[in-house]
C-alpha positions in Angstrom: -0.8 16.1 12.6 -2.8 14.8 10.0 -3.9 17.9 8.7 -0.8 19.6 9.6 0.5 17.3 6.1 -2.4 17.7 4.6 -1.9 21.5 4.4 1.8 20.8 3.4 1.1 18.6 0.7 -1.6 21.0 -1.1 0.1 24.3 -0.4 3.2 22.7 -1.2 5.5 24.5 1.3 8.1 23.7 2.9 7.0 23.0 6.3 7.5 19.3 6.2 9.5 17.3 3.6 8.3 14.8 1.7 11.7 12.6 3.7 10.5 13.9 6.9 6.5 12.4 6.6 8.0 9.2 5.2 10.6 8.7 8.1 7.5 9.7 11.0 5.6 7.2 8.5 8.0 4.7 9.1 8.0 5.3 12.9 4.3 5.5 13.9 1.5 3.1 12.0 -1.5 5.8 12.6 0.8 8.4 10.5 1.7 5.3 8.3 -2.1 4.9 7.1 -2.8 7.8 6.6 0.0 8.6 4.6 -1.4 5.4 3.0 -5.0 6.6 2.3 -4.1 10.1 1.2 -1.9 8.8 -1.3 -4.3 6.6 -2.8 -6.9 8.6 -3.2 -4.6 11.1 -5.0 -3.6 8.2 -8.0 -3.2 4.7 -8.2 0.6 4.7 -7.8 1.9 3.7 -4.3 5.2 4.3 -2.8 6.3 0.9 -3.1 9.0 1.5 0.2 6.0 2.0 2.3 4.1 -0.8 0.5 7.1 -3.2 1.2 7.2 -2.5 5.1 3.9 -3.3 5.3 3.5 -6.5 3.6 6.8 -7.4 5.5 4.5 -7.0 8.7 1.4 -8.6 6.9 3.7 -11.7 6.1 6.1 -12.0 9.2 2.2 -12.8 11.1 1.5 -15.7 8.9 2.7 -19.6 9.7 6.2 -20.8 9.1 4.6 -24.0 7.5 2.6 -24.0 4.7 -0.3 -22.1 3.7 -3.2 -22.5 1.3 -3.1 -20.4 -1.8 -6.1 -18.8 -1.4 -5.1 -17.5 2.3 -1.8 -15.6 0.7 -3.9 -14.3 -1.3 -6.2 -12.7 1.0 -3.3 -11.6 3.2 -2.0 -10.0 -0.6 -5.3 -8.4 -0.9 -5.4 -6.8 2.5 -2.2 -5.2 2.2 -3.2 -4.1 -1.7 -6.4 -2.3 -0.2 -4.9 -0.8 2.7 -2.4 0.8 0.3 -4.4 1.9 -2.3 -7.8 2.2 -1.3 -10.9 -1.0 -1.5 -12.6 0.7 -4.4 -14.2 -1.4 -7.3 -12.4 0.0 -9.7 -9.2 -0.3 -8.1 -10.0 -4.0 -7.3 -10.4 -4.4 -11.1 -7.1 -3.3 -11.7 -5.0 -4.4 -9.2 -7.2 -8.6 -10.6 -6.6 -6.9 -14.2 -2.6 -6.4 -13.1 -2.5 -10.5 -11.2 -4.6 -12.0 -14.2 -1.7 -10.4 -16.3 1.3 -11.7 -14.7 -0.1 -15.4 -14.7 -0.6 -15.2 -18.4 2.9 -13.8 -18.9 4.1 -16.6 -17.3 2.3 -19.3 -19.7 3.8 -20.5 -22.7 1.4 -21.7 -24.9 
C-alpha cells in the first residue's frame, strides 16, 4: 500500500485522494507513519491534524498527576521527530522555533 501512495503522490493522479490517505491514515497507525515520514522528508511543514492525533495519543499515556518538565518535553520531542523526521538540522529548528516562543513570552 505504501507504494501504491507513493506512486499517487508523484504521478499525481487520481487514484487516491489526498482525503482518502488521510482518513486510512487516521484508521491504521502503520499507514499513519508512513504518511508521517513521507511527508517530512518532502519539507518541514506537517499536517498539523495528523500531528494533533498523535500527540493526543503520546499525552493520554502519561500520568494524571504531575510530571517533571523535562519528561513533557521528551514526550514533545518524540512526537516532533516522529512527525518530521530526527535529522540535525530539523532538531535545530524545531530548539530554534521553542527557544523562540520562550523569549516571546519575556518582558524585559
Amino acid at each position: 500500500m505504501i507504494q501504491l501512495l507513493k506512486s499517487c503522490t508523484y504521478v499525481r493522479s487520481p487514484c487516491i485522494s489526498f482525503a482518502a490517505v488521510k482518513a486510512a491514515a487516521f484508521k491504521d497507525p502503520v499507514v499513519l507513519e508512513a504518511y508521517l515520514l513521507e511527508k517530512a522528508s518532502e519539507s518541514n511543514r506537517i499536517d498539523i491534524e495528523l500531528f494533533m492525533t498523535k500527540l493526543k495519543v503520546v499525552l493520554s499515556d502519561l500520568p494524571q498527576k504531575d510530571i517533571e518538565v523535562c519528561d513533557l518535553a521528551n514526550e514533545l520531542g518524540i512526537v516532533l521527530a516522529s512527525v518530521l523526521g530526527n535529522e540535525k538540522h530539523t532538531e535545530k529548528e524545531c530548539l530554534k522555533g521553542i527557544r523562540h516562543g520562550f523569549s516571546l513570552t519575556r518582558t524585559t
